[in-house]
N, C-alpha and C positions, 0 to 999 in steps of 0.2 A: 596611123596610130600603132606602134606597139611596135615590135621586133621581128625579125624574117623568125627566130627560133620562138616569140612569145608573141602573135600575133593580140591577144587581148590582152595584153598587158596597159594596164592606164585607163583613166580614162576622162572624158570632157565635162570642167564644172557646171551645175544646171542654171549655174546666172550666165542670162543672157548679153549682156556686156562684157562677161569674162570669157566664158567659155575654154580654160584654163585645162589642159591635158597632168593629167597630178597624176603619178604612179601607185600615190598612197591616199587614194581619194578619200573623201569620210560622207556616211550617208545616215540621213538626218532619219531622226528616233519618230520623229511624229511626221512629216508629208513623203519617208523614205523617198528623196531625191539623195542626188551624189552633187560633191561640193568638195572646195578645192578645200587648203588651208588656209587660207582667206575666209572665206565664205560658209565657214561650219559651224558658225553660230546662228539659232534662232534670229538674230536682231540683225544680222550682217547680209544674209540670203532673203529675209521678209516672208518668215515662213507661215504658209497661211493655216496650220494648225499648232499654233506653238499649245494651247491647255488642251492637249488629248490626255496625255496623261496627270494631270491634276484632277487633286480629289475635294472636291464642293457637298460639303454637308448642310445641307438646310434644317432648322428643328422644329419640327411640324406645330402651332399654335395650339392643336386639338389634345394631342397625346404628350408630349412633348419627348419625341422620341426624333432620332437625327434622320433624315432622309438626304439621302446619298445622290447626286445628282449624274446622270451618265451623260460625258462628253458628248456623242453623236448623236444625243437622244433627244426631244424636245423638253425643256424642263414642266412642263403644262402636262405633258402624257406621266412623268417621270410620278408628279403630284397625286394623279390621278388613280395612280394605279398604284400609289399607298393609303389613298383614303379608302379607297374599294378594297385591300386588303388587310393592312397591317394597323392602321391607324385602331385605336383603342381610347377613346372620351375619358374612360373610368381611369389610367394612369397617368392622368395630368397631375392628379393630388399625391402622387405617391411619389411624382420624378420632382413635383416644385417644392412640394412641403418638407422644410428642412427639420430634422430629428433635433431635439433639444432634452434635457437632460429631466428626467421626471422626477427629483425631488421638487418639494416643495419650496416658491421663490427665487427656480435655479432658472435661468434664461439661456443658458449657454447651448448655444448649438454643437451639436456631438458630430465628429470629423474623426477620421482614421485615429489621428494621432493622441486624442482625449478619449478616446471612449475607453472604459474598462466595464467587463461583464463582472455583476454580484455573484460568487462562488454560493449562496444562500439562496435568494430569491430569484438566479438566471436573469437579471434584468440591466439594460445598459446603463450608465453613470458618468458623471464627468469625474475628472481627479479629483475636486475638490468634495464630492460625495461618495467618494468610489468605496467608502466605509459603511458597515452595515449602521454605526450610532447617527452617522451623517446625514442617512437617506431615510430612519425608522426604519432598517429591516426585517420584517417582517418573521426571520427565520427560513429556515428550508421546509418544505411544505413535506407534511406527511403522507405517505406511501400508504395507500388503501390496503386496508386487508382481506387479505386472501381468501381462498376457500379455508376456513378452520376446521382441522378436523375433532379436537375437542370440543367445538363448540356445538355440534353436528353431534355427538354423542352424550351430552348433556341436555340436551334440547330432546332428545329420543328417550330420554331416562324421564323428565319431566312432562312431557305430553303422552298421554295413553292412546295407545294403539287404538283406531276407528275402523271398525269394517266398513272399506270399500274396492266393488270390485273392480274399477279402473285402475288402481292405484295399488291394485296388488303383488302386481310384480317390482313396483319401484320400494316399497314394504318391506319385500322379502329379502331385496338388495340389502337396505338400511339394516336391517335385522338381523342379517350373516354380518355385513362390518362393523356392530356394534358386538356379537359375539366375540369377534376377532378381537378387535379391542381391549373388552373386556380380560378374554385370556392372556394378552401379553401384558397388562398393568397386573395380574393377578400373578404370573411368571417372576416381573420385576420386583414387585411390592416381598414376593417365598426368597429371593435369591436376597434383597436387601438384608431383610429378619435371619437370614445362616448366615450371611457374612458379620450381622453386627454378634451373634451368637458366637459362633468363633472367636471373634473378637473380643471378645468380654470374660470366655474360657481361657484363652492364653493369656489373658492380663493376668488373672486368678490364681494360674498354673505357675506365673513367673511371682509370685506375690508371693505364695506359701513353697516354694522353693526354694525363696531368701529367708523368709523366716524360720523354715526348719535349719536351713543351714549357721544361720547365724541362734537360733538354741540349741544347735545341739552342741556349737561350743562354748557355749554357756550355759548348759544345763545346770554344772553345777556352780559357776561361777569359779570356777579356779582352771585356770589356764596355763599358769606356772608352776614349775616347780623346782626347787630347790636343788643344786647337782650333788651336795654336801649332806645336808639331811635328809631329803627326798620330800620335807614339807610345800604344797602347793597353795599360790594366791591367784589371786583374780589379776594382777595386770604386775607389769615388768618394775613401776616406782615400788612397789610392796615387796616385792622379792630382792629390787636393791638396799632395801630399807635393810627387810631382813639379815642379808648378808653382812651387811656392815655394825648393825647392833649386835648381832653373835656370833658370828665366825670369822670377822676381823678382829675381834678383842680377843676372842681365844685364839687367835696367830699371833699373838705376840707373844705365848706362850713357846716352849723349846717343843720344838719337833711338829709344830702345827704346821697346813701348808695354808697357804694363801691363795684364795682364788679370782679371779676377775672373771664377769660377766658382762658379754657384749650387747648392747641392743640391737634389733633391725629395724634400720630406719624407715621402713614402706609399715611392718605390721606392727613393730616394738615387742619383739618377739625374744626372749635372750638366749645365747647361746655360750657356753663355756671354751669353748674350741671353736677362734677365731677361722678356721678352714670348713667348719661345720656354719659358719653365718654366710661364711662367700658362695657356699655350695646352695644354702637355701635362698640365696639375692636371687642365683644365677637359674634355680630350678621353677621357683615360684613368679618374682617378679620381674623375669626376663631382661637380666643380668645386668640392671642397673639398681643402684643403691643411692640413688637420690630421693629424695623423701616427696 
């Protein structure tokens, strides 16, 4: 068998009728004998562990839980030594009994692909109730309250202090944090009363600020006046009146002049010297003359 240069090279199939020298033998997964090309298959050789590697789940009557059978093992110890361990009576009702949908009427057994969880009441649903009107839901359930600390400090105001001397030092605790308390609502309450104070003085301050300004050019109700006679009115229609009832019929007289008066269209302010209204557009109302 083999080469002067590769003595173990090859070697003899283990079927006894062959006995086939193969170069490229193949050796079997489950009885590891060697076999030719021929003879490499479980059915072809008669091999006498062909289920070593298969896997035999049994699912125990009690639990119902899968028990795994081992090839070499006897399946009676395999048994035996999952009811002495793992077996568990109490999860028969939890592995058979199939989930069904808890509205009211609904039968449907709930599977991966129907269940939806309520965003409200956290509870599972089929699609056809997966709505809180569908199922009665109930709402999202209220969140217990907390330690209160106002309520802990009104409950201190309302019950009177009892002398006692077990309980005097938990007293004394309540007693200093209902002072503390007290000073920052009394802090809050001084800082609210200045700010609404202030508040109330600058409205006041901007109040009688407009109104002295707008009497003082109105104190005496004349605002205009006249470039020609130096006579003043209260608004710019009267002084054009004026103009043109007396000092346009006297220009048609010889040697009278004629004057024209412009308005500003933001205050109605007149100005005789068109250069004197643009400068006032431009100074006061930030050089536009739209009205």
């Amino acid at each position: 068998m083999g080469t002067p240069e590769f003595p173990n090279l090859g070697k003899h199939c283990s079927v006894s009728d062959c006995k086939l020298i193969d170069f490229l033998p193949f050796t079997c997964d489950r009885c590891n004998q060697v076999y030719c090309l021929e003879h490499r298959s479980y059915i072809k050789h008669n091999c006498t562990k062909p289920n070593k590697h298969d896997v035999t789940v049994v699912i125990c009557p009690l639990c119902a839980k899968g028990v795994r059978l081992i090839p070499d093992q006897d399946p009676n110890i395999t048994w035996e030594n999952h009811v002495n361990t793992e077996c568990d009576p109490s999860n028969y009702e939890k592995a058979t009994k199939k989930k069904k949908c808890p509205a009211p009427g609904c039968r449907e057994v709930l599977v991966f692909s129907n269940t939806i969880k309520c965003r409200d009441c956290m509870i599972d649903h089929c699609l056809k109730h997966r709505f809180g009107p569908a199922h009665k839901c109930p709402g999202p359930k209220k969140l217990e309250t907390s330690f209160s600390f106002m309520s802990l400090v009104n409950r201190n105001r309302k019950e009177e202090p009892k002398p006692n001397l077990a309980s005097a030092s938990s007293s004394k605790w309540t007693t200093g944090l209902f002072n503390v308390a007290s000073s920052i609502m009394a802090s809050a309450e001084a800082g609210i009363s200045k700010l609404s104070g202030e508040t109330n003085q600058s409205q006041q301050t901007t109040r009688n600020g407009t109104g002295q300004s707008s009497g003082s050019g109105n104190r005496n109700g004349l605002v205009e006046q006249c470039p020609q006679c130096g006579a003043k009115f209260s608004s710019v229609t009267t002084l054009v009146d004026h103009v043109q009832k007396v000092h346009e019929r006297s220009g048609n007289r010889p040697g009278a002049k004629k004057v024209t008066i412009d308005a500003c269209p933001k205050c109605s302010r007149g100005f005789v010297d068109p250069v004197a209204l643009v400068e006032h557009v431009e100074r006061d109302h930030g050089g536009s003359s739209r009205a």
